[in-house]
C-alpha positions in Angstrom: 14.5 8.1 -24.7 13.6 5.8 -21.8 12.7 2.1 -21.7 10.4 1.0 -23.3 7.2 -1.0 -21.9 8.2 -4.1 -22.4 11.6 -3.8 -21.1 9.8 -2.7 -17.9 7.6 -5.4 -17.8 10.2 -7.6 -17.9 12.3 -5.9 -15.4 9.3 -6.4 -13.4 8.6 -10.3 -13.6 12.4 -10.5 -12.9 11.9 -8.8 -9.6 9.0 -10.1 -8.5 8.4 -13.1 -9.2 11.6 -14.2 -6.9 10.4 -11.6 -4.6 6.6 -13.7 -4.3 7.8 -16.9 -3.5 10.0 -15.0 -0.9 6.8 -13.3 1.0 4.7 -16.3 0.4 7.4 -18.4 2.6 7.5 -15.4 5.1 3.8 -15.9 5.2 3.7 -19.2 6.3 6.3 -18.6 9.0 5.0 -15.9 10.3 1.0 -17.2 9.8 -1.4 -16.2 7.4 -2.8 -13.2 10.2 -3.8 -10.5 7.7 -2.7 -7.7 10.3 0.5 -9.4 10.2 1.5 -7.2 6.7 3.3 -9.6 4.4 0.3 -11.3 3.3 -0.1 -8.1 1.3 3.6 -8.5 -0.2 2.3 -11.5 -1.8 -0.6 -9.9 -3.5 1.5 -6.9 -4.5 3.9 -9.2 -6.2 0.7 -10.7 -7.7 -0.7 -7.5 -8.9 2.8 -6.8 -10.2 3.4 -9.6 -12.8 -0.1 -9.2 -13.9 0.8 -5.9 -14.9 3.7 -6.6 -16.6 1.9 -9.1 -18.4 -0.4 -6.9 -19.6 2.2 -4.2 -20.5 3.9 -7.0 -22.7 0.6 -7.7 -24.4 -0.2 -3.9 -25.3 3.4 -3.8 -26.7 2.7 -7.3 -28.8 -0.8 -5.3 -29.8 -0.9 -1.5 -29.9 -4.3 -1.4 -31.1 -5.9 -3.6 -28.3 -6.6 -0.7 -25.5 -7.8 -2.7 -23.1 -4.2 -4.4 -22.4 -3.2 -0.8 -21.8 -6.4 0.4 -19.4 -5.9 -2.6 -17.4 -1.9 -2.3 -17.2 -2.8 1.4 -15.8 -5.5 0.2 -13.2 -3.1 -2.9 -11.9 -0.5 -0.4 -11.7 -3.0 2.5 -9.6 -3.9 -0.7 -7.4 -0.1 -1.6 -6.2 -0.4 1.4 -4.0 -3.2 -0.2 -1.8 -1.5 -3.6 -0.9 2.0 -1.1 0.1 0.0 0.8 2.6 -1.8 -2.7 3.6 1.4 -4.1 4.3 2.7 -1.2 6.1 -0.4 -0.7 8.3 0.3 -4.2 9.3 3.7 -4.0 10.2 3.2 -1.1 12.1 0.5 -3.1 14.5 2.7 -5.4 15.0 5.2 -3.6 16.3 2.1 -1.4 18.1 1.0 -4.6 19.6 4.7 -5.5 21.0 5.3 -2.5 22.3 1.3 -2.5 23.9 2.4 -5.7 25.8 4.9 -4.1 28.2 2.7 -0.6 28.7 -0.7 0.1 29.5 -2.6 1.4 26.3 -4.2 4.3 28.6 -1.1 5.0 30.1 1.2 7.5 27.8 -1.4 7.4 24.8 -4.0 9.4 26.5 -4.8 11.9 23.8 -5.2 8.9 21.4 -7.2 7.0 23.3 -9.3 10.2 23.5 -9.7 10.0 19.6 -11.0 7.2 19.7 -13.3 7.7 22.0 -15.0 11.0 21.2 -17.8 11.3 19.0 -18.5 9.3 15.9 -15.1 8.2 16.1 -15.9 6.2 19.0 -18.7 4.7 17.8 -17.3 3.4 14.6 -14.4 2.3 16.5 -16.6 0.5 18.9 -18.4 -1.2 16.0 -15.1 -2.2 13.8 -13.4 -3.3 16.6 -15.8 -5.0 18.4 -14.3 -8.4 17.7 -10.9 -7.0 16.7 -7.5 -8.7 17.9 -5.6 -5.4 18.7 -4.6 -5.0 22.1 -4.4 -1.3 22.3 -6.6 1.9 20.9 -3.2 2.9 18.9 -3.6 -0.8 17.5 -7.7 -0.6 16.7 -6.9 2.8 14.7 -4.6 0.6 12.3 -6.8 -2.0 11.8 -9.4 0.9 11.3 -7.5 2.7 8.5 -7.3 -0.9 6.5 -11.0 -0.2 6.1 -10.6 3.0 3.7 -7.4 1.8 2.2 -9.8 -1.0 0.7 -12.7 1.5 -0.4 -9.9 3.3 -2.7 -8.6 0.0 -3.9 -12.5 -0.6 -4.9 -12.4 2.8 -6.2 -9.4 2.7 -8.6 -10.2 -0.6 -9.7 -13.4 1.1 -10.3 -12.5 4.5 -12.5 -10.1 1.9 -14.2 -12.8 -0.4 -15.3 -14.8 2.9 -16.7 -12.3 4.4 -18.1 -11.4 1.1 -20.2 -15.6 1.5 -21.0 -16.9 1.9 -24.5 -19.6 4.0 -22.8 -18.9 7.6 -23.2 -20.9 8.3 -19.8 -18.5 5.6 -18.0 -16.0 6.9 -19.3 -16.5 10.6 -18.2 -17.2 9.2 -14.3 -14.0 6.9 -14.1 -11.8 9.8 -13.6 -13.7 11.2 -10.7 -13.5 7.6 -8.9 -9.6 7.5 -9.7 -9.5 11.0 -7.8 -11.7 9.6 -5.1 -9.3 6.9 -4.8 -6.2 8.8 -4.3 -7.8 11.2 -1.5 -8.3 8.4 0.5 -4.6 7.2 0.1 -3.4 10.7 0.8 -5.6 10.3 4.2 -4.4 6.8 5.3 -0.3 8.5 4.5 -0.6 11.1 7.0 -2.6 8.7 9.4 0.3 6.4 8.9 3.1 8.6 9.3 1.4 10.5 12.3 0.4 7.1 14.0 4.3 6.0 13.4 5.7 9.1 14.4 4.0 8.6 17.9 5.2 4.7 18.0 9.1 5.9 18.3 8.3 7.1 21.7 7.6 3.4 22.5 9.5 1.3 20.5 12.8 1.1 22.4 10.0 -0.8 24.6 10.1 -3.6 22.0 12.6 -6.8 21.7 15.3 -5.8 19.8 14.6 -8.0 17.0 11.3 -6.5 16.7 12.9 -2.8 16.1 14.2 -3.9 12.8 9.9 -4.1 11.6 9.9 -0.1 13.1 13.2 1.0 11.5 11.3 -0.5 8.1 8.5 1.1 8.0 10.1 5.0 8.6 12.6 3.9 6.2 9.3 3.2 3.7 7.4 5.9 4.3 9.4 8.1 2.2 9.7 5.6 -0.4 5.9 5.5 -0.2 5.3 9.7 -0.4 7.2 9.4 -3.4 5.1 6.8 -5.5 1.9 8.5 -4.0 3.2 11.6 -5.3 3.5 10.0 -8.6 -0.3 8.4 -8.3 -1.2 12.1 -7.4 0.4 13.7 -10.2 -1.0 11.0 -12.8 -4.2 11.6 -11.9 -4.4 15.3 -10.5 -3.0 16.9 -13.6 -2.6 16.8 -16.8 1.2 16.2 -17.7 1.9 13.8 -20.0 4.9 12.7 -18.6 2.9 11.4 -15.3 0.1 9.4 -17.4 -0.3 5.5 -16.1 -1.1 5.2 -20.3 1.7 6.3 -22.4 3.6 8.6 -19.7 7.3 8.9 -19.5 8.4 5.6 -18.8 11.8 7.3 -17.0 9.7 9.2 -14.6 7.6 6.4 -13.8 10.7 4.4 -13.0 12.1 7.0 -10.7 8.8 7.8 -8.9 6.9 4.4 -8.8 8.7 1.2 -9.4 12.1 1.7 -7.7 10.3 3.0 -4.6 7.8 0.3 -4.9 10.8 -2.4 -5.1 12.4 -0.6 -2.3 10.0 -1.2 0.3 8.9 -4.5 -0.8 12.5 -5.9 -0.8 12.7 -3.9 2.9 9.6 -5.8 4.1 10.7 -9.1 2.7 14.0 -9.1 4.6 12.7 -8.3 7.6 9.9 -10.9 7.5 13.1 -13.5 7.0 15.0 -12.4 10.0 12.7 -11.7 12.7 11.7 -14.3 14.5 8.1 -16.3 14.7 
């Protein structure tokens, strides 16, 4: 017998509420530069105690549905700001390190992938006014592009799910599925694109590491409540549900990895420098 809902939910506003004012005053050290990352903790913190107030109002209300629908979509769009936030951390530190080697020099076969074919064009159009200073850099800010579309997506499939409309109804799944692809897509971009970094990133100042070290420390963290996302909506195990799952597996799978990275990213926004 696991917690219940409500003991979740308030597990949650205990958690994050601290946890927002926290990013919020890393956000106005550090500027309110969306590529910067933490802006994201802030809106994930936000998305957060909406959720858990909607979890407390379906437990106060059984009947009402629509508390529940909307606890599951607030809960499918935490995943977006956590790979928002990571992309951002991970330019930064891209950027650092692009500032002491030339961004054609030992990326060659990236530069190439973003030059070639459509690629390049859309990377030509995106970027056109972009702040990144390398390709390696322009490809992050590129992926925030889809991340958003599946945020749109879920919040979607949620919405017509929640629907009185049988025919709603019937397409929000499909959406929700749509969603998750695209997450899966921006993962392995993520991991690949940090996996090449480490080659660099002795380059950075040493405080600077600390925001690298974070972000491969999350990434598993990340796989794991992805998995769950992927699970909830790819099959059809109970336990796994966003409505009426186990509330032990989501737990293990979602919100102790989703507190372990945002706690991560918090600390580091506090100790690195300007």
């Amino acid at each position: 017998m696991g917690p219940s809902q409500k003991v979740i939910a308030i597990i949650e506003l205990c958690v994050y509420v601290p946890i927002f004012f926290l990013a919020a005053f890393v956000v106005f050290r550090h500027g309110f530069r969306r590529q910067l990352g933490w802006i994201y903790l802030v809106i994930f913190c936000g998305v957060r105690c909406a959720g858990a107030g909607f979890r407390i109002a379906s437990e106060a209300n059984p009947n009402n549905e629509t508390d529940q629908e909307w606890s599951a979509i607030l809960q499918s769009v935490g995943l977006s700001p956590l790979l928002m936030a990571t992309l951002g951390l991970l330019k930064r530190i891209t950027d650092e390190v692009s500032l002491t080697i030339p961004s054609n020099s030992s990326s060659g076969y990236m530069n190439s992938l973003a030059s070639v074919g459509a690629i390049g064009k859309v990377s030509g159009i995106i970027t056109k006014r972009a702040t990144a200073i390398s390709r390696r850099s322009r490809i992050i800010q590129i992926a925030q592009l889809p991340t958003t579309i599946a945020l749109i997506l879920c919040i979607v499939g949620g919405t017509d799910e929640a629907s009185s409309d049988p025919s709603s109804r019937s397409d929000g799944p499909k959406y929700f599925k749509i969603g998750i692809a695209i997450f899966i897509i921006v993962y392995l971009l993520l991991v690949f694109l940090t996996l090449i970094t480490a080659r660099d990133v002795h380059r950075a100042p040493a405080g600077e590491r600390r925001v690298y070290i974070a972000v491969a420390v999350a990434l598993p963290f990340i796989a794991v409540r992805l998995l769950w996302s992927i699970l909830s909506v790819f099959t059809t195990f109970k336990s796994f549900s966003a409505v009426g799952g186990n509330t032990v597996v989501e737990l293990c799978m979602a919100l102790v990895e989703e507190f372990v990275v945002v706690v991560m990213y918090t600390i580091v926004g506090l100790t690195i420098s300007k």
